[in-house]
C-alpha positions, -999 to 999 in steps of 0.1 A, spaced: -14 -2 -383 -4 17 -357 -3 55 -345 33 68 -338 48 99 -318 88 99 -332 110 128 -318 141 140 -329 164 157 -303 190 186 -319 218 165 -324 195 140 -349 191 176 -374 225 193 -365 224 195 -405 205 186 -437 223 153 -441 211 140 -406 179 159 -415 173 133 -443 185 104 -424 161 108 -394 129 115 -424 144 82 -437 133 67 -400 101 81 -409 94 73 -441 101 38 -429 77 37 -405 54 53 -428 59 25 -456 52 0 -429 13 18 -429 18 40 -396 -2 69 -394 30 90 -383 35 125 -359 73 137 -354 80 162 -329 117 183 -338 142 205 -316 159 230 -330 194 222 -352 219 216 -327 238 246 -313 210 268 -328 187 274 -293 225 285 -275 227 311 -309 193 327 -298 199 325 -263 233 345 -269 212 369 -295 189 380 -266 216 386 -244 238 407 -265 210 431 -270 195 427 -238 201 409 -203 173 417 -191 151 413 -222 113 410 -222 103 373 -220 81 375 -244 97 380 -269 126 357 -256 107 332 -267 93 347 -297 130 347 -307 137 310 -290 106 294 -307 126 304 -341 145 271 -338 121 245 -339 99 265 -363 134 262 -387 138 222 -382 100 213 -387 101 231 -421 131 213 -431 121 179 -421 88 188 -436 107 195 -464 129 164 -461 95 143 -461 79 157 -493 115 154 -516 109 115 -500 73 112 -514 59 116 -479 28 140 -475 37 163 -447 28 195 -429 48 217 -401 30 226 -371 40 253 -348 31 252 -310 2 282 -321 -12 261 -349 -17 230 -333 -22 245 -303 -7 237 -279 -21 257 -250 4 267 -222 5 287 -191 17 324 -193 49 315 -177 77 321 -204 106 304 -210 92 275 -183 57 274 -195 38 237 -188 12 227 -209 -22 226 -198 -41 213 -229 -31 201 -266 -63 200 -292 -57 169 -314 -87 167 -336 -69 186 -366 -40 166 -359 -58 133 -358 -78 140 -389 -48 147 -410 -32 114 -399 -61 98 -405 -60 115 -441 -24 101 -446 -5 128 -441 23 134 -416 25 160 -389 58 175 -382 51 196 -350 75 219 -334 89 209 -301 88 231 -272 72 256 -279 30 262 -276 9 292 -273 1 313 -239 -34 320 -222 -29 357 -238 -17 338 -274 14 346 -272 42 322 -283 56 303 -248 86 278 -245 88 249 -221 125 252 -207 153 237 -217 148 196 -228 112 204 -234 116 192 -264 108 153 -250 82 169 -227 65 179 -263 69 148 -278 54 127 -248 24 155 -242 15 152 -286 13 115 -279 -8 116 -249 -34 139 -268 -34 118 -300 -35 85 -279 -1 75 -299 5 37 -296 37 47 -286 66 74 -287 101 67 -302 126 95 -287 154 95 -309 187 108 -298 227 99 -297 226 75 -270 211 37 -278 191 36 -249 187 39 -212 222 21 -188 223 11 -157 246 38 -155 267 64 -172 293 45 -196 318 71 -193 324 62 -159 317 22 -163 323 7 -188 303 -24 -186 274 -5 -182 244 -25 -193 217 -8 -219 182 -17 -201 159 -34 -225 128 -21 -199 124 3 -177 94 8 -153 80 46 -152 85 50 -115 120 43 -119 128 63 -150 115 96 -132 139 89 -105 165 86 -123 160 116 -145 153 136 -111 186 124 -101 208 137 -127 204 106 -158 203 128 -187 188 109 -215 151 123 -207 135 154 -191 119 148 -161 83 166 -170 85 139 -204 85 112 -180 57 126 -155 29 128 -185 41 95 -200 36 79 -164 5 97 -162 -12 92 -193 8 53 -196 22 65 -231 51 37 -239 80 56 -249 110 41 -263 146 58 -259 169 48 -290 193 61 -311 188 79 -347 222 64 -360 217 29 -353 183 22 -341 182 -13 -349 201 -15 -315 164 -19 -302 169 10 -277 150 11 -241 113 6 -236 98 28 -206 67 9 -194 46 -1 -165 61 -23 -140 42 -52 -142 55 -56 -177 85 -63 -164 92 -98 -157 121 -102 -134 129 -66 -111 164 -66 -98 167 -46 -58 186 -24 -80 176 -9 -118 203 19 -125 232 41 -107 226 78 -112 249 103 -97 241 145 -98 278 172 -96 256 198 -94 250 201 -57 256 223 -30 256 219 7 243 241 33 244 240 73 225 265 97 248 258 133 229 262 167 189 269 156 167 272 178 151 241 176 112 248 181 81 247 162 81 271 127 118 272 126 116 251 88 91 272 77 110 305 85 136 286 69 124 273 38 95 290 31 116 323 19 135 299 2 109 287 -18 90 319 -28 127 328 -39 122 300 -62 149 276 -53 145 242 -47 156 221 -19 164 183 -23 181 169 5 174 180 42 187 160 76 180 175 108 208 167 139 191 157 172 186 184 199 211 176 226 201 202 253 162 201 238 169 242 227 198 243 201 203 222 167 217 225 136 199 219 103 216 211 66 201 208 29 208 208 -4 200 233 -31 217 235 -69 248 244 -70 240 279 -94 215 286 -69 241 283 -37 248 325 -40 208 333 -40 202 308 -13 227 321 9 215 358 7 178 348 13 188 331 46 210 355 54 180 380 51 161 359 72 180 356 99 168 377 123 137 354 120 154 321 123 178 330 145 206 304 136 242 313 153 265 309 120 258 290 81 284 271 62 283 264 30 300 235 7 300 233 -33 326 202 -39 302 176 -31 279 153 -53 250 132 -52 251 95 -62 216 74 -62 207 39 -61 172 35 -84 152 -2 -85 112 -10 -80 128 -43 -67 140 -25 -35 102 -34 -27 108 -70 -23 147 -70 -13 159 -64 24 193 -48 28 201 -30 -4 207 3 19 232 -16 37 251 -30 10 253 7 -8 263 20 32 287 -8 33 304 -7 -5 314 29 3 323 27 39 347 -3 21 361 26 -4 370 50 24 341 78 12 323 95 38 285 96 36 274 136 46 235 131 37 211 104 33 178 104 17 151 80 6 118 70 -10 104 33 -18 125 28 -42 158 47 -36 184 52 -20 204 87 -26 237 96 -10 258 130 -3 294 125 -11 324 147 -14 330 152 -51 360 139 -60 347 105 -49 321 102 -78 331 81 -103 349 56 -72 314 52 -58 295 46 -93 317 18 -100 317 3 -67 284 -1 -65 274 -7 -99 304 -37 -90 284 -44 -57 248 -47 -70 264 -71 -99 248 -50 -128 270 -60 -151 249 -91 -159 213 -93 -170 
C-alpha cells in the first residue's frame, strides 16, 4: 500500500467525460489499496475566462480579489471530480487551498507557499477516503484566498505530496512523458524513461514545458519522485524524475531545450569600472525583471566597454525605459536592442564525466552556418544565443550530433 499525490492538468477535465476518465485513474489506483490525494486545475480554457472577466471590468483590478475570482476554477473541478469519485463508489472530499490550508505569502497572483498542514489530510486518507484538493490556490498571511501564477497547478501537486510524504506524485497531462526534445521539431525524439532532478529544473528553466519550474525545485528539495505521464494512455509508462544516482547509465547529454522568448540587449562604450553592473542591474531588478544571459566584451583602452544581456522578450519595452532612466548613472554612449533571437540549451548530469560536449554543440552549429551571439553555462549545461529563425535547424542538428535518437 502505498500513499499517492495524482494531478490532473486542465486539459485532463476540459469536460465531464474526461472528468470521469481521469476518476477512473483514480479509482484504479484506489482498488489497488492506495491511500489516494488528487490535486485539479481548473477546466481547460476556464482560468483565460476569469482572467478576461477581471479585465473587462477592470485593468487595474484589486488583486485580491483577482484571485478570489481566479481560485473559482479549481474550486469548480475539485467538486466535479469529487463528484465523479462518489457516482464511482469512491469516498471523496474537495479541499480548497483555505481548508486544507495551504498557507502562502501575501503576494497575489504569484504567491509561494510557505507551509501546507497535513494532519487532516493524512487522517482522512488514513480513514479511506480521498482528498480532491484544489490546485493553485492556498490561503494568505491575512487569510485571504492567494494564487501561485500561472502552471502552479504542478507546484501544488508536488508541495501536497511533500507535506503528506506521498510515495510519489503522478502529474497527469497530454504529453506521455518527458523527450529529449520537442517532437514537433524532431521527430525521433526519444520519451526519457528517467530523469535526474538537477536536470529536469534546467530544462524547465530553459523553456521545456511539460513542468513548472517551482514543481520541480520542492520535488528536488523534499526528493518527492514525480512521474510525468499522460491521462489518455498512461500505460505508456511516462517519465520518472528521480535522483541521479538512480540512474544507471548518464549520457554527456540528457535533453535539447530551446526558449523564443528572448530579447537581446547591448549598452556600447560603458565605462568600464567598479559599480557599473550594479547601476546597471540593480534598477533592473527592483523593476522586477529578470536577467538570464550576460557576457561582458574586454576593455580594449582599460576605460570603455560594452556590456549585453538577456531579459524576456514582454519585458524588452520596461527594460529599456529603466536603463534609459538610469543613464545618467551608468553613463553608457548608446543601447541596442534585438527581439528575433532565441535560446537553445544543451541539458545532461553526464557533462560531469564527458570532455568536449561544448565543442561538439560549438562545432555542430558553426557546421550549419548559425552564428553563436551569447554563451552561458553551469555544470551541467550548455545554453546558446541564436538568431531566431535558426531554431528548429539547431535542435535537430544537435539532437543528430549528440546521437539521442538511440537509448
Amino acid at each position: 500500500m502505498a500513499k499517492i499525490v495524482m494531478k490532473f492538468g486542465g486539459t485532463s477535465v476540459a469536460d465531464l467525460d474526461r472528468i470521469r476518465h481521469a476518476a477512473g485513474l483514480v479509482k484504479r489506483e484506489v482498488d489497488a489499496g492506495h491511500h489516494v490525494a488528487v490535486t485539479v486545475s481548473a477546466m481547460a480554457g476556464e482560468t483565460n475566462k476569469l482572467i478576461a472577466w477581471t479585465r473587462e471590468l477592470s485593468e487595474r483590478c484589486d488583486p485580491g480579489e483577482y484571485d478570489a475570482v481566479l481560485a473559482a476554477g479549481e474550486q469548480v473541478s475539485a467538486g466535479l471530480m469529487a463528484i465523479a469519485l462518489q457516482a464511482a463508489g469512491v469516498p471523496a472530499r474537495s479541499w480548497l487551498g483555505w481548508q486544507v490550508p495551504v498557507r502562502t505569502s501575501g503576494l497575489h497572483a504569484s504567491a509561494r507557499i510557505t507551509h501546507i498542514e497535513p494532519s487532516e489530510l493524512n487522517r482522512r486518507l488514513a480513514a479511506g477516503e480521498t482528498a480532491v484538493v484544489a490546485g493553485f490556490q492556498g490561503v494568505g498571511p491575512d487569510g485571504r484566498i492567494t494564487t501561485i501564477g500561472r502552471g502552479g497547478g504542478d507546484t501544488s501537486a508536488v508541495a501536497v505530496a511533500a507535506a503528506l510524504k506521498a510515495d510519489r506524485c503522478d502529474i497527469y497531462t497530454d504529453v506521455d512523458g518527458v523527450y529529449t526534445t520537442d517532437p514537433r521539431i524532431v521527430s525521433k525524439a526519444r520519451r526519457l524513461e528517467k530523469v535526474a532532478y538537477e536536470e529536469m529544473l534546467e530544462m524547465a528553466s530553459l523553456g521545456a514545458k511539460v513542468l513548472q519550474t517551482r514543481s520541480v525545485e520542492i520535488a528536488m528539495l523534499h526528493r518527492v519522485p514525480v512521474r510525468v505521464l499522460s491521462t489518455f494512455a498512461p500505460e505508456a509508462g511516462g517519465t520518472l524524475l528521480c535522483d541521479e544516482e538512480d540512474i544507471a547509465e548518464k549520457k554527456p547529454v540528457t535533453g535539447i531545450a530551446y526558449s523564443r522568448d528572448e530579447a537581446k540587449i547591448t549598452l556600447h562604450r560603458i565605462p568600464d569600472r567598479p559599480g557599473i553592473a550594479a547601476a546597471i542591474f540593480g534598477p533592473l531588478a527592483d523593476s522586477g525583471i529578470n536577467i538570464d544571459m550576460i557576457v561582458q566584451n574586454v576593455s580594449e583602452d582599460g576605460r570603455k566597454t560594452d556590456l549585453t544581456f538577456t531579459v524576456g522578450r514582454g519585458d524588452l519595452a520596461a527594460a529599456l525605459a529603466v536603463i534609459e532612466k538610469a543613464g545618467p548613472a551608468i553613463g553608457f554612449r548608446d543601447i541596442t536592442s534585438d527581439k528575433n533571437v532565441a535560446k537553445v540549451s544543451i541539458v545532461g548530469i553526464g557533462m560531469r564525466a564527458h570532455p568536449g560536449v561544448a565543442q561538439t554543440m560549438f562545432r555542430t552549429l558553426s557546421e550549419k552556418g548559425i552564428n553563436i551571439q551569447v554563451i552561458s553555462t553551469s555544470e551541467i549545461k550548455v545554453s546558446v544565443l541564436i538568431a531566431e529563425e535558426y531554431v528548429e535547424l539547431a535542435v535537430r542538428a544537435l539532437h543528430s550530433a549528440y546521437e539521442m535518437e538511440t537509448a
